[in-house]
Backbone bond lengths (Angstrom), bond angles and torsions (degrees), N, CA, C in turn:
res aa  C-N    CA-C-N  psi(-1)  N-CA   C-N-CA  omega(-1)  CA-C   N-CA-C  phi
1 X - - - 1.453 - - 1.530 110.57 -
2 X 1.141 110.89 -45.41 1.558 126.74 164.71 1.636 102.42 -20.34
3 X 1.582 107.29 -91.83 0.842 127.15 -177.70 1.506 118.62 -23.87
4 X 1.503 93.53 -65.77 1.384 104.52 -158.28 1.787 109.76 -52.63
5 X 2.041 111.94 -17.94 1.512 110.95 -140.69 1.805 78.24 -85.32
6 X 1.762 102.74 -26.67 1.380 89.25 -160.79 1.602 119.77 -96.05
7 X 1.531 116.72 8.86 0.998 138.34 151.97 1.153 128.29 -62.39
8 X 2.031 109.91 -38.62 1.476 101.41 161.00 1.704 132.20 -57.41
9 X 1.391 88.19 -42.54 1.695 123.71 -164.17 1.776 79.90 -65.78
10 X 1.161 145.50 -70.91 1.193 134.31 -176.96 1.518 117.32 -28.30
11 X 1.546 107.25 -55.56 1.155 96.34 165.60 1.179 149.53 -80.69
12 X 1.042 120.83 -6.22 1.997 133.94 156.89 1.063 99.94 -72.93
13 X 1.514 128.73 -27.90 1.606 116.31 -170.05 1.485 104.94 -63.01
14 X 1.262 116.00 -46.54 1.589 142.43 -171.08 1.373 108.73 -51.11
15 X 1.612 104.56 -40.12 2.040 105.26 -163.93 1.372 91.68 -95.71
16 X 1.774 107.12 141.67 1.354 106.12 163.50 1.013 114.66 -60.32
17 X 2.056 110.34 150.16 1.297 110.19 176.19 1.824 107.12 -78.94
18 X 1.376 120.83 -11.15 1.529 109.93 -176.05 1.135 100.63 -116.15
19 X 1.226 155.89 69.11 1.431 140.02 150.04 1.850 126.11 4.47
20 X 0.578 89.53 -0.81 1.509 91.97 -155.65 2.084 96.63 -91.50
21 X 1.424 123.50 -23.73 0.951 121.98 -163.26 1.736 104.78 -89.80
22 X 2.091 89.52 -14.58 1.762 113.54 -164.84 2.113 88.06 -66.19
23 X 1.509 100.07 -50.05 1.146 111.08 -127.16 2.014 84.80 -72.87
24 X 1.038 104.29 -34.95 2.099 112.92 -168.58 1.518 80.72 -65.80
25 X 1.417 130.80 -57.67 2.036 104.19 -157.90 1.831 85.29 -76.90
26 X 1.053 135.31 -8.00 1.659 116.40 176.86 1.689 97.64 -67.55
27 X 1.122 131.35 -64.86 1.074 152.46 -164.75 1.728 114.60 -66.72
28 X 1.568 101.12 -29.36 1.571 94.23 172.62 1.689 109.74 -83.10
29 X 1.649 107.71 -20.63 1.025 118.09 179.43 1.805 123.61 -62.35
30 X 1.552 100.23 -52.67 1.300 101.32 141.90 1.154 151.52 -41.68
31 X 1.277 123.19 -70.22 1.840 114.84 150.91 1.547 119.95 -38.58
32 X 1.594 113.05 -33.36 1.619 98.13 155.70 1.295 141.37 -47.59
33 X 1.317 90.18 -59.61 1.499 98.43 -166.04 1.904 86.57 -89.65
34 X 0.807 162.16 16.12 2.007 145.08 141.39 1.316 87.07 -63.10
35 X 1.087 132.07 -56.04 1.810 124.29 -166.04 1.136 114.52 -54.88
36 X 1.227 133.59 -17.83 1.609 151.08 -179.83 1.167 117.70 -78.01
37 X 1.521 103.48 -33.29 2.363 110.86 164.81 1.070 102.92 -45.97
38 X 1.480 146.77 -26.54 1.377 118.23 179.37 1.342 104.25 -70.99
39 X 0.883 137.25 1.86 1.862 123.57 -177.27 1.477 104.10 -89.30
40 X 1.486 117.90 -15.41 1.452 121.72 -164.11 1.598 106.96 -121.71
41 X 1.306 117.03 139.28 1.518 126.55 147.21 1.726 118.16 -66.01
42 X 1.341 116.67 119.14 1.280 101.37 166.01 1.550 108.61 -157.93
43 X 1.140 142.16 171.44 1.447 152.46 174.15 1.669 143.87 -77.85
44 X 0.785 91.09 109.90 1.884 71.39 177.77 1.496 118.57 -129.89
45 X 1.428 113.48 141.14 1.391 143.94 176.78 1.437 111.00 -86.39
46 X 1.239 98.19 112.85 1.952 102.61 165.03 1.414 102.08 -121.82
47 X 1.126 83.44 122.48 2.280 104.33 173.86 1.973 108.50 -99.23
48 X 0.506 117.72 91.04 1.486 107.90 160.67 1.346 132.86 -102.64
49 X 1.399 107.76 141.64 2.069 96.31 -172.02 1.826 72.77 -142.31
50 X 1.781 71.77 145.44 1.830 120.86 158.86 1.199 96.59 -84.25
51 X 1.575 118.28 150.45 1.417 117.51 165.56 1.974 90.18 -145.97
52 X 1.343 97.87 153.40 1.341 101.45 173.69 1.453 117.01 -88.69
53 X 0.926 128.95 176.99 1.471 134.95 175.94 1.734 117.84 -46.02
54 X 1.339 86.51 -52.05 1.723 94.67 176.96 1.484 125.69 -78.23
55 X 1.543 101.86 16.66 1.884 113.33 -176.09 1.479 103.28 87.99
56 X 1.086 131.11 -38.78 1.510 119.62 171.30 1.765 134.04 -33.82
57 X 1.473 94.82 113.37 1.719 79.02 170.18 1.243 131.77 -55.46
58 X 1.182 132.40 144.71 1.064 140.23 -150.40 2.207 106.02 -119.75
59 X 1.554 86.73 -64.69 1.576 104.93 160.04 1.707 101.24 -164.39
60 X 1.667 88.53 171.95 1.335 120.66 179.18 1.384 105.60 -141.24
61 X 1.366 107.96 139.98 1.183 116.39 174.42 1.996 98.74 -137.79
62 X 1.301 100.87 133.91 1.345 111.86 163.76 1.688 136.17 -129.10
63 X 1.646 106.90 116.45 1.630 90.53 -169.97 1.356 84.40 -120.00
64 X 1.763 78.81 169.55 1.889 106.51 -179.99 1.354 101.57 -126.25
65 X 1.665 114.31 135.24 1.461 121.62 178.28 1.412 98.72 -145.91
66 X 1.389 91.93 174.93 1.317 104.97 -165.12 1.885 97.06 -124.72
67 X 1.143 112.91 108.30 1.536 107.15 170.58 1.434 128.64 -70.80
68 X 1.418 119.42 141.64 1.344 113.40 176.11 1.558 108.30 -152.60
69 X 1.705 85.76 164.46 1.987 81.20 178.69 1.785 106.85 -116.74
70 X 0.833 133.17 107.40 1.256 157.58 115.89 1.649 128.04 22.15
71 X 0.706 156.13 105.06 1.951 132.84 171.01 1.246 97.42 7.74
72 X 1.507 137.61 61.05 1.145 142.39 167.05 1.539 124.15 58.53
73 X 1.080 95.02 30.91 1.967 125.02 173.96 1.257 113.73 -113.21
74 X 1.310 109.93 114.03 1.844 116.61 169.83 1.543 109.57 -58.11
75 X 1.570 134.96 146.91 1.046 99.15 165.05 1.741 83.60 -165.31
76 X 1.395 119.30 150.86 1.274 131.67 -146.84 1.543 102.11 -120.42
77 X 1.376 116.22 109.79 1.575 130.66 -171.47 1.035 112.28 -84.70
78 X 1.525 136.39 98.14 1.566 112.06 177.83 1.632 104.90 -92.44
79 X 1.612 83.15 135.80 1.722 96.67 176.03 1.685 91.15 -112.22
80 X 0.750 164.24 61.79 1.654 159.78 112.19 1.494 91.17 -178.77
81 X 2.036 87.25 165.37 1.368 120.44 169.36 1.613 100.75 -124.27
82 X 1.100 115.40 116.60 1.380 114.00 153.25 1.575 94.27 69.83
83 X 1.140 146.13 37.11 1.145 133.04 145.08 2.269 86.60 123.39
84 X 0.945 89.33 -36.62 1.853 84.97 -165.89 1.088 119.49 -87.35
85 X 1.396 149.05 127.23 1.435 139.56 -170.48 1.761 97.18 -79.64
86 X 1.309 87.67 153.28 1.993 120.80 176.35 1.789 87.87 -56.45
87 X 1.850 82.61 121.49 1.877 101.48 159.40 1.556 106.16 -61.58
88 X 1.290 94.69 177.56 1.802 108.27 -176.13 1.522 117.51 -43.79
89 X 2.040 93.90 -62.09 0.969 130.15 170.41 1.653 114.73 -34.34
90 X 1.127 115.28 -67.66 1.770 134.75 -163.82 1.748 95.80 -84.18
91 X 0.891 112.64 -4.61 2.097 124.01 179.03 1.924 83.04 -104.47
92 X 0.806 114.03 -82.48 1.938 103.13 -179.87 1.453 112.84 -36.52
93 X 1.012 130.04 -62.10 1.624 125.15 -172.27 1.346 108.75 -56.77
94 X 1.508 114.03 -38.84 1.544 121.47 173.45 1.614 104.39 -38.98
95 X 1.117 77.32 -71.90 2.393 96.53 -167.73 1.874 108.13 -43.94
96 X 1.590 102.75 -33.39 1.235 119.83 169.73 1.417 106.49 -51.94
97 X 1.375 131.35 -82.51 0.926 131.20 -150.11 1.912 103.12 -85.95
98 X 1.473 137.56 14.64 1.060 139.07 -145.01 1.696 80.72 -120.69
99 X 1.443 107.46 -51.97 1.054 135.16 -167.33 2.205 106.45 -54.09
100 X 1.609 98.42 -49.17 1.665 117.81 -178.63 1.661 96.03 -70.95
101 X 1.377 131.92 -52.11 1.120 147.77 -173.40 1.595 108.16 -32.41
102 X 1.355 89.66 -64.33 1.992 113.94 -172.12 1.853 91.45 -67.46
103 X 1.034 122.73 -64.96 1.240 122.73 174.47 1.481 127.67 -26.96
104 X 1.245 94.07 -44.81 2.082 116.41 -176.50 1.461 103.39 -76.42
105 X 1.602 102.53 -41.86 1.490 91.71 -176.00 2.039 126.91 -79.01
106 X 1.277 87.01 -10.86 2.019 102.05 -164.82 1.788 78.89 -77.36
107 X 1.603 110.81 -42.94 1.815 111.74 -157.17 1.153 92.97 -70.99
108 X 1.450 149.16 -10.52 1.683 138.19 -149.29 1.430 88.25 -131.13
109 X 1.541 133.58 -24.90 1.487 113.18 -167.73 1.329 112.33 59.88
110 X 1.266 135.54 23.40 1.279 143.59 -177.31 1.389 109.59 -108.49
111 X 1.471 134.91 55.28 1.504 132.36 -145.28 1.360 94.03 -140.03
112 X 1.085 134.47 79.28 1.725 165.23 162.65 2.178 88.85 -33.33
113 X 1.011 86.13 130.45 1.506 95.37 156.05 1.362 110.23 -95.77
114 X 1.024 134.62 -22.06 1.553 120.70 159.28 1.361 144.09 -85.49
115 X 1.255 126.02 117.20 1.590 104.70 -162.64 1.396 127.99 -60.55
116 X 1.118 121.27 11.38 1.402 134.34 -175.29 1.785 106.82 -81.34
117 X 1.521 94.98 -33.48 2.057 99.66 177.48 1.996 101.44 91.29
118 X 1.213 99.41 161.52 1.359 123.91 -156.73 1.705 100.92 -73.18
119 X 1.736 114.71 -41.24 1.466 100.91 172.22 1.245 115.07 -71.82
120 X 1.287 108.07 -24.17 2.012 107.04 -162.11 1.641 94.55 -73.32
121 X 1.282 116.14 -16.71 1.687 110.78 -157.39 1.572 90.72 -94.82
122 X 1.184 97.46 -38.55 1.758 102.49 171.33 2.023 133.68 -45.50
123 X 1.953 81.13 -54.31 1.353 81.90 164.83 1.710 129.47 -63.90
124 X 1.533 90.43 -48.54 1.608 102.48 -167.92 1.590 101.56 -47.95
125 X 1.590 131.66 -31.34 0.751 117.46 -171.80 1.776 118.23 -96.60
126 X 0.899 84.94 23.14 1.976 88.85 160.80 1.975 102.42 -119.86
127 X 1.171 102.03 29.39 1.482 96.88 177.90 1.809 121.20 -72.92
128 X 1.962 91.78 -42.46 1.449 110.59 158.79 1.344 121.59 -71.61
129 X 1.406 136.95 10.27 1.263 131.08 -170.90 1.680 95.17 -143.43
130 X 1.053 135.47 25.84 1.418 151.62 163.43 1.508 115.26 -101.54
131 X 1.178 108.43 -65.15 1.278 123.17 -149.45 1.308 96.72 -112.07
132 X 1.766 115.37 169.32 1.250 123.96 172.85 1.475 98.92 -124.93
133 X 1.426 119.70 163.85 1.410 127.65 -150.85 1.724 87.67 -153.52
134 X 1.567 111.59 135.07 1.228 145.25 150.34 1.709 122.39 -127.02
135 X 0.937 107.96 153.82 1.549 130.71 -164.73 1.969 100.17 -90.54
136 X 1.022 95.75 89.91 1.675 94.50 176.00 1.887 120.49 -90.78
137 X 1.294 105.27 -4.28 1.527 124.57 -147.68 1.472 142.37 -158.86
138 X 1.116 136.47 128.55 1.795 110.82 152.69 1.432 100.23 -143.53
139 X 1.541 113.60 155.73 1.252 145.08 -149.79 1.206 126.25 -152.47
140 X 1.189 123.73 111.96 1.918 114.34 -166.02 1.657 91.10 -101.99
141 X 2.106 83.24 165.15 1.497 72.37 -158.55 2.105 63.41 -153.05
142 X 1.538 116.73 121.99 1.348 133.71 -178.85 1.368 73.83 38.93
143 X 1.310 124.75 100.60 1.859 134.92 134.20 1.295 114.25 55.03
144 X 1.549 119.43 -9.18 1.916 130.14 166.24 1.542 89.98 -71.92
145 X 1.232 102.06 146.52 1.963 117.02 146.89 1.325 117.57 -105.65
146 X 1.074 115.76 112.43 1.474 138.33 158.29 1.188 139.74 -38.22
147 X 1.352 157.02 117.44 1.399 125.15 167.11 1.911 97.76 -111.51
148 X 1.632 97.84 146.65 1.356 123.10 164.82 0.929 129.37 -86.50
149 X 1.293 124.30 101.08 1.785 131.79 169.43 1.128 116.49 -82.93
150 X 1.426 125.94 164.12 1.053 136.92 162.77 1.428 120.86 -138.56
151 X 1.268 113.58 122.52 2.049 130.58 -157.03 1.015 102.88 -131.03
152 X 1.632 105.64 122.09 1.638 139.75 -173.57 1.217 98.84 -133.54
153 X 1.278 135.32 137.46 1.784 161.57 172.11 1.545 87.48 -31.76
154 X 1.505 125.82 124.35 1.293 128.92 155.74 1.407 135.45 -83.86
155 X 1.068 129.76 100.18 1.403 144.75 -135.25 1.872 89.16 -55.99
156 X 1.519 100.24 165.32 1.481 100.40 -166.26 1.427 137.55 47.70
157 X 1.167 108.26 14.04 1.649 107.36 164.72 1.340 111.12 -100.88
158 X 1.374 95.51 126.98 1.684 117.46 152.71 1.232 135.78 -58.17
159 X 1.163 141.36 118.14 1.684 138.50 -169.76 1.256 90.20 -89.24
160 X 1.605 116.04 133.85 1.408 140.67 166.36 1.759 118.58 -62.02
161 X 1.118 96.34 -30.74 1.634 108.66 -170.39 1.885 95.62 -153.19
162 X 2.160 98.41 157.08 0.934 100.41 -175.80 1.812 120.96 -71.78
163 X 1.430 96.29 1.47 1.652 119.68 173.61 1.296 114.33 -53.33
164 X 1.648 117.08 -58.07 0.900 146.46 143.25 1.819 142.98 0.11
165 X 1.409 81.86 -43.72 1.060 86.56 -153.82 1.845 101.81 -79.72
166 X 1.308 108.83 -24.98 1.631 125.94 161.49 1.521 112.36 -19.83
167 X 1.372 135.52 -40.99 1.126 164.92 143.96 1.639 121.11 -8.05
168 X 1.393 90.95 -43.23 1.236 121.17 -172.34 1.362 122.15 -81.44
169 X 1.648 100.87 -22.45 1.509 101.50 179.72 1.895 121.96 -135.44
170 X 1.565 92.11 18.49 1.412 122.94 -179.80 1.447 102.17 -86.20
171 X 1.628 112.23 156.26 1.353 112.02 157.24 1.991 81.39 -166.80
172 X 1.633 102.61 175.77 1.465 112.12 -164.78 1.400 112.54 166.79
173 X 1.488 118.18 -175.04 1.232 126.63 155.96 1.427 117.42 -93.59
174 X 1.816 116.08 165.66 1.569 100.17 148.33 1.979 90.08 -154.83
175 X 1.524 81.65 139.36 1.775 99.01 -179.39 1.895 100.93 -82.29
176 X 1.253 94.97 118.98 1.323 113.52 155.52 2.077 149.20 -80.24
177 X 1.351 138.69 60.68 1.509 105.29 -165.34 1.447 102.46 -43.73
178 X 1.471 75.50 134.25 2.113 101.19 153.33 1.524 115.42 -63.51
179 X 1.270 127.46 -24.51 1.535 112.96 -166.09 1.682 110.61 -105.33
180 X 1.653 99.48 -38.45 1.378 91.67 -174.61 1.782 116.62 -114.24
181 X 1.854 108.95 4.86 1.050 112.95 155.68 1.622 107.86 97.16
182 X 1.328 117.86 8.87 1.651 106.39 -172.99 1.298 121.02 -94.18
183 X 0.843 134.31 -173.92 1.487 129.12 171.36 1.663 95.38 -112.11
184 X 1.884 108.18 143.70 0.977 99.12 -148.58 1.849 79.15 -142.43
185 X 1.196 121.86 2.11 1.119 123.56 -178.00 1.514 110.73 -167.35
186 X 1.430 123.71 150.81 1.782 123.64 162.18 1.524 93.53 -142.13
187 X 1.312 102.24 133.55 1.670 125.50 155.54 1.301 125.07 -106.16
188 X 1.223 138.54 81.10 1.613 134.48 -176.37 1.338 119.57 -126.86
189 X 1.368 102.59 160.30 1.964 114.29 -152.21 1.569 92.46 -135.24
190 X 1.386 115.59 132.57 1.451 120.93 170.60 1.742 97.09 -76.62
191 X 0.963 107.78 120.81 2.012 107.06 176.89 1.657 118.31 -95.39
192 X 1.527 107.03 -18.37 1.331 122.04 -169.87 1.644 113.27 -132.07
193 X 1.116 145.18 128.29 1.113 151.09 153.28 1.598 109.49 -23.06
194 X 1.675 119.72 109.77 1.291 113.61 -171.98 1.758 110.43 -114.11
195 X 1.698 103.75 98.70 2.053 104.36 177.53 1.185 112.35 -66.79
196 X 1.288 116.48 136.09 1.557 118.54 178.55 1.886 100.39 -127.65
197 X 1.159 94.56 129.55 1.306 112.16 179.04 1.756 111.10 59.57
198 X 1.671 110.91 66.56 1.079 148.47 168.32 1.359 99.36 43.67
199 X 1.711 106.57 59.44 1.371 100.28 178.85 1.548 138.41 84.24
200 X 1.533 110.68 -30.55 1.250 125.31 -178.91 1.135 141.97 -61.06
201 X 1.636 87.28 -62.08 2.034 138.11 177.88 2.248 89.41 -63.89
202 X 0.851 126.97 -22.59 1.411 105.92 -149.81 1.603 129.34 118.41
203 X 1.075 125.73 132.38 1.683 131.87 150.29 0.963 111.97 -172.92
204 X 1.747 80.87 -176.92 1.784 122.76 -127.31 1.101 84.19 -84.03
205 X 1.871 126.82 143.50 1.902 119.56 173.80 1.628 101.87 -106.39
206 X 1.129 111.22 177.06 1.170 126.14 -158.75 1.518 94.72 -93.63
207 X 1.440 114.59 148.63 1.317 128.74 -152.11 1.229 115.80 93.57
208 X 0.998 145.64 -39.31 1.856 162.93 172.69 1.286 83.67 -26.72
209 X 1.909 111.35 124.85 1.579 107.42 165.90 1.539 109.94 -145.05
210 X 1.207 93.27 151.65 1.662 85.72 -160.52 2.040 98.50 -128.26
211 X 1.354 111.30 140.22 1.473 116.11 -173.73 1.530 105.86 -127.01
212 X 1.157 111.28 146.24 2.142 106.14 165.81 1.893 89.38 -157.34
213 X 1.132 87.54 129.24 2.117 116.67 179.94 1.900 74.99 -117.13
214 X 1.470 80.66 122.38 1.938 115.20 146.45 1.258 125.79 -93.67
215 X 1.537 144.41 140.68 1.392 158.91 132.41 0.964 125.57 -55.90
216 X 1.433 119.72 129.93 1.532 128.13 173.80 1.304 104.64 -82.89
217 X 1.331 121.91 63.76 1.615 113.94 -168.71 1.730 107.46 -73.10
218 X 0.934 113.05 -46.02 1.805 110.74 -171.87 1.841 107.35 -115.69
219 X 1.270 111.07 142.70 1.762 105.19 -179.72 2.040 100.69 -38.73
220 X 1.228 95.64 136.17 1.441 109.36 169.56 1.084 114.47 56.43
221 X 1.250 116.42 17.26 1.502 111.16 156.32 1.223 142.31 -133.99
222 X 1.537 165.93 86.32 1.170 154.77 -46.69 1.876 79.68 -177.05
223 X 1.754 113.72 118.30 1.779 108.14 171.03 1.572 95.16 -127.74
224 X 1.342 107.73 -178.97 1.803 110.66 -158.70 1.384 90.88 -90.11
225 X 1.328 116.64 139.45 1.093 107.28 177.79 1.672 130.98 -96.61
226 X 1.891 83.34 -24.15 1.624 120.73 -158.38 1.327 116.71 -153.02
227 X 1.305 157.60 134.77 0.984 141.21 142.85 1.756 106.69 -130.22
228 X 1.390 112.82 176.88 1.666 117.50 -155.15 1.589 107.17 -159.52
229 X 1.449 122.31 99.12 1.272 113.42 -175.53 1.673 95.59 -99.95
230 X 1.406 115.39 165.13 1.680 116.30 160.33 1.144 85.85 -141.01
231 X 1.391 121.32 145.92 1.183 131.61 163.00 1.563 113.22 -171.99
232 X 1.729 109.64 154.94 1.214 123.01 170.89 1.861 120.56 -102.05
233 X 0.824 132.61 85.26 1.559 115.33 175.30 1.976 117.79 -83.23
234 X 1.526 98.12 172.25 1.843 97.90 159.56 1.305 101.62 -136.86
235 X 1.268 110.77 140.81 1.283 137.31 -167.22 1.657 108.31 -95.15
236 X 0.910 118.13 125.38 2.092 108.66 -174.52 1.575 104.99 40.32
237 X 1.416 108.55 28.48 1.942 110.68 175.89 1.541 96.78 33.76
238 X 1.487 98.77 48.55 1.817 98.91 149.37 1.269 107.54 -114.57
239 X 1.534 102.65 -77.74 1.381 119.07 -152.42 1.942 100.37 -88.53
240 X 1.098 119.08 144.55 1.425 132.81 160.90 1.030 130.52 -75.27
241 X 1.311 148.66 112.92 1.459 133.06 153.73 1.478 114.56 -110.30
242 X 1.514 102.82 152.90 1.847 114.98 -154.43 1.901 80.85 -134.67
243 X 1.321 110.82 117.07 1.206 113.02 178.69 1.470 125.21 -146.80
244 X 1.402 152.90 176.32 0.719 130.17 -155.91 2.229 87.39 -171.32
245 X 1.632 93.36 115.99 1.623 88.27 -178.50 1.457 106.18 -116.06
246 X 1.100 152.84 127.41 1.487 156.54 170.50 1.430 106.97 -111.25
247 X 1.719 105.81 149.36 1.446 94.62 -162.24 1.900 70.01 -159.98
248 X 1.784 98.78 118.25 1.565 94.96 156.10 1.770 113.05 -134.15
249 X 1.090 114.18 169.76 1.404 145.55 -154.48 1.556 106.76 -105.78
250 X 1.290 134.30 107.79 1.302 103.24 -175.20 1.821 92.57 -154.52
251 X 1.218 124.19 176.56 1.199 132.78 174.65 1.776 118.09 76.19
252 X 1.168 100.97 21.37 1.640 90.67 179.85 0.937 126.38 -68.17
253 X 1.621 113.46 150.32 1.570 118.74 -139.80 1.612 98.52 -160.41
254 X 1.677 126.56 77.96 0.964 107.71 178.25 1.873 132.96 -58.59
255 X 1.338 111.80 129.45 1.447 116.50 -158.26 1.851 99.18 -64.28
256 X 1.402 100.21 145.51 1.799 97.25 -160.43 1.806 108.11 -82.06
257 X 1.670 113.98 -2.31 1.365 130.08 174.80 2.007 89.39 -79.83
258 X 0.802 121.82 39.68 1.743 90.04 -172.49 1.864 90.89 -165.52
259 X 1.041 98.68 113.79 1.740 110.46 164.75 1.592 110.63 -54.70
260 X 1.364 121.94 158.70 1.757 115.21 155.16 1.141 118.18 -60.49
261 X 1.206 149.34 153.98 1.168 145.25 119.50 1.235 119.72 -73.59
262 X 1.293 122.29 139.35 1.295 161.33 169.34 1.405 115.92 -79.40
């Protein structure tokens, strides 16, 4: 019995008691390593479906692009829609507007090293300062051990922005590695009906769930591989939309001008 009490106690000794310090180097780690896709060629798939009220598909649309960074501009190539590559025509307007894009961004100094962009890096990073985090778990995942959290709205926080405020009515898991600290998974559920712009503008309803699985593609570094929203919103609390966006990552290809980083 001895043993066993101080075998537990070993292990609580081991887990932080605040998560919260786990979750900012998970997360700075992340915005690190997205900034690191410029060293790589790789692909991405966007699926989107309409659904009607009654669950019925409605449409799907699927494109394939090719991401790239630019004079330090992200900028998203579509090489097909739905199976067919871009006419002449719809390949010119592209280059057109690819062309204004890079332009907007050199004139604004607003040129994110991560392809995720300056709000997304913004939000993600009030993820640890939202929520509160307990240890429900661990889980290996290819020969890493994991730890399982679980994140519910932390009472008394203020949302910085009306972005923000989403925060408020989320709760979920998120998979952690133990050794090198990344986030390697998010599971989250809208639990509450979320108004944005006092009701007027639209919101997000409850059920809305949103997922993203990471890859250990290169030593020490973990890129998105996948992510999966479902959700219903109302627009001027008329009309409904029931939709569903998937977005995966695939083909990485470190570029042969470019060493690893470490």
């Amino acid at each position: 019995m001895r043993v066993l009490i101080f075998f537990v106690a070993g292990c609580l000794w081991a887990q932080p008691l605040d998560w919260r310090p786990v979750m900012r180097a998970a997360l700075d780690r992340m915005v690190d390593s997205d900034a690191r896709l410029a060293d790589y060629s790789f692909d991405r798939r966007l699926t989107r479906k309409e659904f009607e009220s009654d669950g019925r598909l409605r449409e799907q649309t699927v494109t394939l692009m090719r991401p790239e960074r630019v004079e330090g501009v992200w900028i998203f190539r579509v090489t097909s829609r739905d199976g067919q590559p871009l006419t002449p025509a719809e390949s010119l307007r592209q280059e057109e507007a690819i062309r204004r894009r890079i332009a907007e961004g050199k004139a604004s100094g607003s040129r994110p090293s991560s392809i995720m962009g300056r709000d997304t890096e913004a939000l993600i990073r009030e993820f640890p300062e939202a929520l509160d985090y307990r240890l429900v778990g661990e889980e290996s995942r290819e020969g890493r051990k994991l730890w399982v959290l679980a994140c519910e709205p932390r009472p008394g926080y203020k949302p910085p922005s009306m972005r923000a405020r989403f925060f408020e009515k989320v709760r979920g898991k998120v998979w952690v590695d133990q050794t090198e600290k990344d986030l390697v998974r998010v599971e989250a559920e809208v639990f509450d009906t979320i108004s944005l712009g006092f009701g007027l503008l639209g919101r997000v309803e409850k059920g809305t769930r949103f997922s993203l699985n990471r890859a250990r593609v290169s030593e020490g570094h973990y890129f998105t591989e996948s992510s999966l929203v479902r959700f219903s919103a109302k627009v001027l609390l008329f009309k409904t939309l029931m939709s569903e966006i998937s977005t995966q990552y695939f083909n990485f290809k470190l570029k042969t001008t470019v060493e690893p980083k470490r």
